[in-house]
N, CA, C and O atoms as a MOPAC input file, in Angstrom:
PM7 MOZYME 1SCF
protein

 N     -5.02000 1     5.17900 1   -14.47300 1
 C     -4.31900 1     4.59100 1   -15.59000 1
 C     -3.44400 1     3.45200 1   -15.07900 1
 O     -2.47900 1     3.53500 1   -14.31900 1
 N     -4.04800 1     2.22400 1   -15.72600 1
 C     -2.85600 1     0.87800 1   -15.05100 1
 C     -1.22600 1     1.10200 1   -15.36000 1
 O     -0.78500 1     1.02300 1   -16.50700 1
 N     -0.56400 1     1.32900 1   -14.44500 1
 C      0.84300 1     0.93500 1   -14.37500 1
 C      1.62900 1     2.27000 1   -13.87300 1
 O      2.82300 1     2.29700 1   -13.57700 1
 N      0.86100 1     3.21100 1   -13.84100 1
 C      1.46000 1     4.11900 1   -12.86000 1
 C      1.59600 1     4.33700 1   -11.52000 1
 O      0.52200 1     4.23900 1   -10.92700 1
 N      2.07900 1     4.47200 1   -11.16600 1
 C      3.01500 1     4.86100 1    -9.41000 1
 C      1.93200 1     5.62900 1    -9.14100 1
 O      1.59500 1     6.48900 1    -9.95400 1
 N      1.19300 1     5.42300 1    -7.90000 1
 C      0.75900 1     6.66400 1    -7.07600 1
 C      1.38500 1     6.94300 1    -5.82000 1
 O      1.05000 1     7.94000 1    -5.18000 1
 N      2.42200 1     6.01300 1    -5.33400 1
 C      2.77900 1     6.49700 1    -3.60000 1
 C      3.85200 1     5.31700 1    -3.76100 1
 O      3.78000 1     4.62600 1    -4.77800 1
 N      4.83200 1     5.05600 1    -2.81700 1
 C      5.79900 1     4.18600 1    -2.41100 1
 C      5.22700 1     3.96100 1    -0.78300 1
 O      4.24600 1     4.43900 1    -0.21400 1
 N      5.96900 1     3.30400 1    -0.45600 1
 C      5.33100 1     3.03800 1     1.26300 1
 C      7.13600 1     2.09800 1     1.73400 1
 O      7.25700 1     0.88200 1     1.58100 1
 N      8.11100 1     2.85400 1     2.19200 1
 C      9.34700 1     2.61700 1     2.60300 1
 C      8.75300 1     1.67200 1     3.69900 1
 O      7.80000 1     1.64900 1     4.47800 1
 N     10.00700 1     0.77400 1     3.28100 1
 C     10.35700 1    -0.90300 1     4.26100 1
 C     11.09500 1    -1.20100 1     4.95600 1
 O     12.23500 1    -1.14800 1     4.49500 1
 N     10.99500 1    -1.60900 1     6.20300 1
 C     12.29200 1    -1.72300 1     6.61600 1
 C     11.84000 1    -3.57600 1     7.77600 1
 O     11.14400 1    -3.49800 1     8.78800 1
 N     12.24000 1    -4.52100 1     7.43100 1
 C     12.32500 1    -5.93200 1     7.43900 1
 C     10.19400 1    -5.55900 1     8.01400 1
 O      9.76700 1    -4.98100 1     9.01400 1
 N      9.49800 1    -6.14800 1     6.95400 1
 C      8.19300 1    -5.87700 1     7.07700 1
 C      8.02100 1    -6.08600 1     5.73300 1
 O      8.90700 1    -6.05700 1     4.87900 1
 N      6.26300 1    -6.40400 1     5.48900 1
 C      6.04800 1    -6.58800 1     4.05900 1
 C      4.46300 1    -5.87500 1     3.83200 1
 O      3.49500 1    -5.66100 1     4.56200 1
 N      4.79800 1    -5.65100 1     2.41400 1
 C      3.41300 1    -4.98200 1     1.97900 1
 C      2.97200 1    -6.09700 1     0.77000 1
 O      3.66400 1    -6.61600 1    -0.10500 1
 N      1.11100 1    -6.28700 1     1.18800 1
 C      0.73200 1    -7.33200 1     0.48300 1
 C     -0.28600 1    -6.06200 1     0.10300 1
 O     -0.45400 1    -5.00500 1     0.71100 1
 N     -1.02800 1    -6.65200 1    -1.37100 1
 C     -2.36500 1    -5.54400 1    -1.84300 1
 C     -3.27600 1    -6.88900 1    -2.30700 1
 O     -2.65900 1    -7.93800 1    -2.49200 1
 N     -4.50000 1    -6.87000 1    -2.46500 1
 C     -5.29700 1    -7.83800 1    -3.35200 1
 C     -6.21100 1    -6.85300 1    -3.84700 1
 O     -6.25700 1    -5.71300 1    -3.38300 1
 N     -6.93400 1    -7.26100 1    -4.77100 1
 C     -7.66100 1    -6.36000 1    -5.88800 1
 C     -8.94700 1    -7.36400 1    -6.49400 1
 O     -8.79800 1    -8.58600 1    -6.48100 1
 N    -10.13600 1    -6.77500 1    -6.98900 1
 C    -11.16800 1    -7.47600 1    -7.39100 1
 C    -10.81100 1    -7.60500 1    -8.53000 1
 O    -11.09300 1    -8.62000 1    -9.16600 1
 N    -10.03900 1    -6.50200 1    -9.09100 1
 C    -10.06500 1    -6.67800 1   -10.93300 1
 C     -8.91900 1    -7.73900 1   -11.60200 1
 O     -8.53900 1    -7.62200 1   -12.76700 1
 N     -8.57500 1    -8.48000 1   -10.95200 1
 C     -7.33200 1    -9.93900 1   -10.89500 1
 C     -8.28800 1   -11.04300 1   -10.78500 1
 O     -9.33200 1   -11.21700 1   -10.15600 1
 N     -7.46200 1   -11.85500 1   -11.75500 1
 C     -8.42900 1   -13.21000 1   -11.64000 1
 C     -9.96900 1   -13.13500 1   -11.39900 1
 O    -10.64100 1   -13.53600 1   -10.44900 1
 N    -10.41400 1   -12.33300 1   -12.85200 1
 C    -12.11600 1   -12.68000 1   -12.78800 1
 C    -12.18600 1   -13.71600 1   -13.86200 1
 O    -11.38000 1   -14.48100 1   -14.39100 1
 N    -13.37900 1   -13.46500 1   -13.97300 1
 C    -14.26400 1   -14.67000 1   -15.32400 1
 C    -15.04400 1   -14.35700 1   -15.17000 1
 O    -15.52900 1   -15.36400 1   -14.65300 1
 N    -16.09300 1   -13.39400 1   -15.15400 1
 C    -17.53200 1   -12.23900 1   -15.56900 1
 C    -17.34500 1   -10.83000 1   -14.68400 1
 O    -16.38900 1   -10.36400 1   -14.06400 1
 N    -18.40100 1   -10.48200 1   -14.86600 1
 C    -19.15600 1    -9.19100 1   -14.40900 1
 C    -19.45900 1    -9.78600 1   -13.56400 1
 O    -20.23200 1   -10.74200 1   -13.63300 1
 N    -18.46700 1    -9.00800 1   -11.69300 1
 C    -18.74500 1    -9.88900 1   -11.01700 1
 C    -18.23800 1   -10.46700 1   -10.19300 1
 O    -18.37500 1   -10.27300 1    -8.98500 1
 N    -17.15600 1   -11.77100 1   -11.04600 1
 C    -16.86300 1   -13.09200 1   -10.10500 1
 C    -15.64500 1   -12.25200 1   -10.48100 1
 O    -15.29300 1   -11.46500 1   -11.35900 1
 N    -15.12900 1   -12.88900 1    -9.23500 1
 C    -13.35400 1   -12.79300 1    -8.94000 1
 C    -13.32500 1   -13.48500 1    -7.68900 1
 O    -14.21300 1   -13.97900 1    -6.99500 1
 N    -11.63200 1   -13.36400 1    -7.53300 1
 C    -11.02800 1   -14.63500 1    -6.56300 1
 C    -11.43500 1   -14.55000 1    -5.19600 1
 O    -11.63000 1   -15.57600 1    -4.54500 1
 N    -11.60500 1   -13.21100 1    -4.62500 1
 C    -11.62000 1   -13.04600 1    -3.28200 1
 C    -13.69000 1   -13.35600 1    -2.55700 1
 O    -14.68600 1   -12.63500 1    -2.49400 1
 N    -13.41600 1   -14.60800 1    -2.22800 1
 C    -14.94300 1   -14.52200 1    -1.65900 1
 C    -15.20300 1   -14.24300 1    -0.08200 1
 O    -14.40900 1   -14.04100 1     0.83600 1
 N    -16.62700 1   -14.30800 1    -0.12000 1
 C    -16.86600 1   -14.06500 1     1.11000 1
 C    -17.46000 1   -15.11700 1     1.54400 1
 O    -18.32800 1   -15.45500 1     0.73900 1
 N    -17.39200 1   -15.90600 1     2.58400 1
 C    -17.53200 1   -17.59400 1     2.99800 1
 C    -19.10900 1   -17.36500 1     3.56800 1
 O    -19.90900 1   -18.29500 1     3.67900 1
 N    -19.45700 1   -15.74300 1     3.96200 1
 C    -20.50000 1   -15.71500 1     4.85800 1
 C    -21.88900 1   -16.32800 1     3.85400 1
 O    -22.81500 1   -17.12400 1     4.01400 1
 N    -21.36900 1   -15.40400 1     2.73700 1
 C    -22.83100 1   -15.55300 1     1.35300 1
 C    -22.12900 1   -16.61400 1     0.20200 1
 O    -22.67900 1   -16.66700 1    -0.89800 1
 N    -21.52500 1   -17.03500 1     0.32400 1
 C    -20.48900 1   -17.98500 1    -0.60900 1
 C    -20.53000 1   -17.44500 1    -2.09000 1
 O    -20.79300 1   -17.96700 1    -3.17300 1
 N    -20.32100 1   -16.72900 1    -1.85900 1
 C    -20.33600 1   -15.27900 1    -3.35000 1
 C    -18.94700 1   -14.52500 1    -3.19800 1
 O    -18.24700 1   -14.33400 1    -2.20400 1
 N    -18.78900 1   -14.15800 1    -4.54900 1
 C    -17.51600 1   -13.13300 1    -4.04600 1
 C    -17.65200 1   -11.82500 1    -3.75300 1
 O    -18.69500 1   -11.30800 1    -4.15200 1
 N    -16.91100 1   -11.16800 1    -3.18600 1
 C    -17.13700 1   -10.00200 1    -2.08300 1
 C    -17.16900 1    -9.02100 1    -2.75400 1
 O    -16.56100 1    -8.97800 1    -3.82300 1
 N    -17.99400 1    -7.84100 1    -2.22000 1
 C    -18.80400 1    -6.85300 1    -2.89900 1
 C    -18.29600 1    -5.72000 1    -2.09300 1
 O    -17.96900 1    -5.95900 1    -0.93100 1
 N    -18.18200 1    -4.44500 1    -2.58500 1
 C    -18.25400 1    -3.34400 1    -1.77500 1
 C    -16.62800 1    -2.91400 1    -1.88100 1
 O    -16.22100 1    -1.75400 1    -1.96100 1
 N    -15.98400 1    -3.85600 1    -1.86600 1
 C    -14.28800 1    -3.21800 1    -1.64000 1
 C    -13.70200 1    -3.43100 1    -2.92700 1
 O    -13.83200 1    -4.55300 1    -3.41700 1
 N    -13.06100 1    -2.52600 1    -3.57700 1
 C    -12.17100 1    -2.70400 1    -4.68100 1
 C    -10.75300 1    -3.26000 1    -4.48500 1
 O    -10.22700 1    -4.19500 1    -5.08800 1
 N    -10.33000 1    -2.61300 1    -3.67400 1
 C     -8.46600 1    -3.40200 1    -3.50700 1
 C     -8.35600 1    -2.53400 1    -1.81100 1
 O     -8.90500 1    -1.55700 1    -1.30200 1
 N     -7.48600 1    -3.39000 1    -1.45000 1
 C     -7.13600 1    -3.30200 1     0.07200 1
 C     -5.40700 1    -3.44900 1    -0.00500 1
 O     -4.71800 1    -3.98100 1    -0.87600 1
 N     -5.14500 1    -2.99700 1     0.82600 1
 C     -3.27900 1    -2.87100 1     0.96500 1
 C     -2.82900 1    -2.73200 1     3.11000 1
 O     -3.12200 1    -2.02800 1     4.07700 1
 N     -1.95600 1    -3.98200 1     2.75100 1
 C     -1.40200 1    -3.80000 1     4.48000 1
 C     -0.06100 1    -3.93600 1     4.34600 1
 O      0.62100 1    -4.14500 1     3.34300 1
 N      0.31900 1    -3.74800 1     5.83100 1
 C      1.73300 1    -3.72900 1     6.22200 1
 C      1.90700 1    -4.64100 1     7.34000 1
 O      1.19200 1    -4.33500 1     8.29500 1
 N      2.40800 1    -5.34700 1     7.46300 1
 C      2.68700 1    -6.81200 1     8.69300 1
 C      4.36900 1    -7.03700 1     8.60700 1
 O      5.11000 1    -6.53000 1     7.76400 1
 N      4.77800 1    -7.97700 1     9.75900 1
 C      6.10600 1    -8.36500 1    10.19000 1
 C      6.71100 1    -9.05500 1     8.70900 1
 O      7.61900 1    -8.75600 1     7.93400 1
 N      5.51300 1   -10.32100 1     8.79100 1
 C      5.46800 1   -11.27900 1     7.71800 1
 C      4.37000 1   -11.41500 1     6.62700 1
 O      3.20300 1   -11.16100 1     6.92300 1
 N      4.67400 1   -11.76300 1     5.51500 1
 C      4.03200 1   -11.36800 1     4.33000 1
 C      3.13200 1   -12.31000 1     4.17100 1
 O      2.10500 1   -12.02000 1     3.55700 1
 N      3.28000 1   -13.37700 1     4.58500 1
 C      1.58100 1   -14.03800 1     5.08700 1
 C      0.76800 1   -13.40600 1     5.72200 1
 O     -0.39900 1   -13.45900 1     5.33300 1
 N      1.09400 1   -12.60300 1     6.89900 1
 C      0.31700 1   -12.32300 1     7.53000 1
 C     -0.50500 1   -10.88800 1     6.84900 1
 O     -1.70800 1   -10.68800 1     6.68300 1
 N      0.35500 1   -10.26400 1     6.63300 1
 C     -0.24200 1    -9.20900 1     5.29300 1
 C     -0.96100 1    -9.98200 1     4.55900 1
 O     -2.12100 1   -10.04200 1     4.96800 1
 N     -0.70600 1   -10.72600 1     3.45400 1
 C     -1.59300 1   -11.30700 1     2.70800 1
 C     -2.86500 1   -12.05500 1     3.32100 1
 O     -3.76200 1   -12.26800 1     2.50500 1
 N     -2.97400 1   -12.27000 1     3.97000 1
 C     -4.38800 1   -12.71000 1     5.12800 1
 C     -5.08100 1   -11.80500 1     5.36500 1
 O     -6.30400 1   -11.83800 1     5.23100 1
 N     -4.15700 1   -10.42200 1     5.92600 1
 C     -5.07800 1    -9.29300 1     6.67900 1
 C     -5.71300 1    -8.85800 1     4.91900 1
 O     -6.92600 1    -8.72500 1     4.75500 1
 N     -4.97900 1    -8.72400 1     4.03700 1
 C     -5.12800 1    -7.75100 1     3.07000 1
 C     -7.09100 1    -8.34800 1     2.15900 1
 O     -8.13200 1    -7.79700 1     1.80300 1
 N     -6.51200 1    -9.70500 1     2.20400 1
 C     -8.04400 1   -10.74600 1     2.12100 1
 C     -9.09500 1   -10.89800 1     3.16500 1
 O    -10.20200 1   -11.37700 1     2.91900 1
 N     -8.73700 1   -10.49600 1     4.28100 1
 C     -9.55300 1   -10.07900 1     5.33100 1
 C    -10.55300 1    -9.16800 1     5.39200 1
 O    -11.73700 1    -9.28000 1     5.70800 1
 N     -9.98900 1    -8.38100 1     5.09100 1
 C    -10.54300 1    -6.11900 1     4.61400 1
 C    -11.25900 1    -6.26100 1     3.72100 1
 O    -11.94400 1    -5.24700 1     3.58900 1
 N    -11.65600 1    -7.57600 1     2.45500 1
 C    -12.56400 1    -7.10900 1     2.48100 1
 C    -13.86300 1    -7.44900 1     2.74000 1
 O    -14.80600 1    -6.94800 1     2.12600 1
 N    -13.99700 1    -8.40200 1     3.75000 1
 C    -15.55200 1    -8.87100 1     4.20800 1
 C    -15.13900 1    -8.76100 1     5.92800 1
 O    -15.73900 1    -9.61200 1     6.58500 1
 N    -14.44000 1    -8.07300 1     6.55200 1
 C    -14.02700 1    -7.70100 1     7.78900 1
 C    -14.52600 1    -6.10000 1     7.98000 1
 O    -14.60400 1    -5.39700 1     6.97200 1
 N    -14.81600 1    -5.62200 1     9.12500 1
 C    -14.31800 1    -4.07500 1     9.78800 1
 C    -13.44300 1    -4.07200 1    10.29300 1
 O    -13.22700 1    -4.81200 1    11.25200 1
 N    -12.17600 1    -2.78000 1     9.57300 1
 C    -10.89900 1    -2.97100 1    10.13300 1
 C    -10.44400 1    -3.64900 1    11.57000 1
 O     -9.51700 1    -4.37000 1    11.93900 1
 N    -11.77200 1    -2.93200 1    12.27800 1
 C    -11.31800 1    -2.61900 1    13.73100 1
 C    -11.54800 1    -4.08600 1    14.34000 1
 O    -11.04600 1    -4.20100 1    15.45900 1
 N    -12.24200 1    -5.31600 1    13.81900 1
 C    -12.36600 1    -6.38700 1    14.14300 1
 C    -11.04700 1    -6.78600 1    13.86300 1
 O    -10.59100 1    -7.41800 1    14.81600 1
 N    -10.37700 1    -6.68500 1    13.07500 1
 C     -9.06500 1    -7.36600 1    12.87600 1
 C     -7.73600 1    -6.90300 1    14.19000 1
 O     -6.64600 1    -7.42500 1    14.42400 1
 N     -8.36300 1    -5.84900 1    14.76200 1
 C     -6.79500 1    -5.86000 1    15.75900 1
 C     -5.68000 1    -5.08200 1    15.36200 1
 O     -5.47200 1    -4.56100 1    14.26700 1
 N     -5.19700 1    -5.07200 1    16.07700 1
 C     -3.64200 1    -4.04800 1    15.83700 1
 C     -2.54100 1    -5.06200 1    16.18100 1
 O     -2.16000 1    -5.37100 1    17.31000 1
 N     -1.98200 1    -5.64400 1    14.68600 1
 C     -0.54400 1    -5.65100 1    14.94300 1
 C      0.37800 1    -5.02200 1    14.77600 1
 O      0.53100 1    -4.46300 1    13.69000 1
 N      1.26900 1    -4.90000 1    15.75000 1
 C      3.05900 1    -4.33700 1    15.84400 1
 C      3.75500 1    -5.32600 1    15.42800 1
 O      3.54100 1    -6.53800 1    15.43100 1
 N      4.94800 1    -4.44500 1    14.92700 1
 C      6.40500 1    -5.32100 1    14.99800 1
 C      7.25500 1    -4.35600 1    15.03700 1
 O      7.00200 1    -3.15200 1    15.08400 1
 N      8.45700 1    -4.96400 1    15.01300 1
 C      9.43500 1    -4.15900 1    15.93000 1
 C     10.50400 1    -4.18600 1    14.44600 1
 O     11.60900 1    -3.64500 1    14.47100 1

């Protein structure tokens, strides 16, 4: 059901970015997040959610996940 709470995820100087397929479409289908490999938009992942230093960098990883394997992306820390 849209607009209910399922979890919190506590912050402390760090940011949480999410992206989602069902934002910014225009069919059955198209939405914002593509995949550069098939120049189509990306298939298979519904919404992705990260945690990074900086909220760019979240928002990159979070658009990453979904035409990436996590494990290609790396492990960042912050302190």
């Amino acid at each position: 059901m849209p607009g209910r709470v399922i979890g919190t995820v506590p912050l402390h100087d760090a940011a949480l970015c999410a992206s989602a397929t069902n934002r910014r479409t225009w069919g059955e289908g198209l939405h914002h997040v593509l995949d550069g490999r098939i120049r189509r938009p990306a298939a298979g992942v519904v919404a992705t959610w990260t945690v990074a230093a900086e909220a760019a960098t979240a928002d990159g990883l979070a658009t990453a996940l979904f035409v990436s394997d996590p494990a290609q992306l790396g492990s960042f820390e912050f302190a």
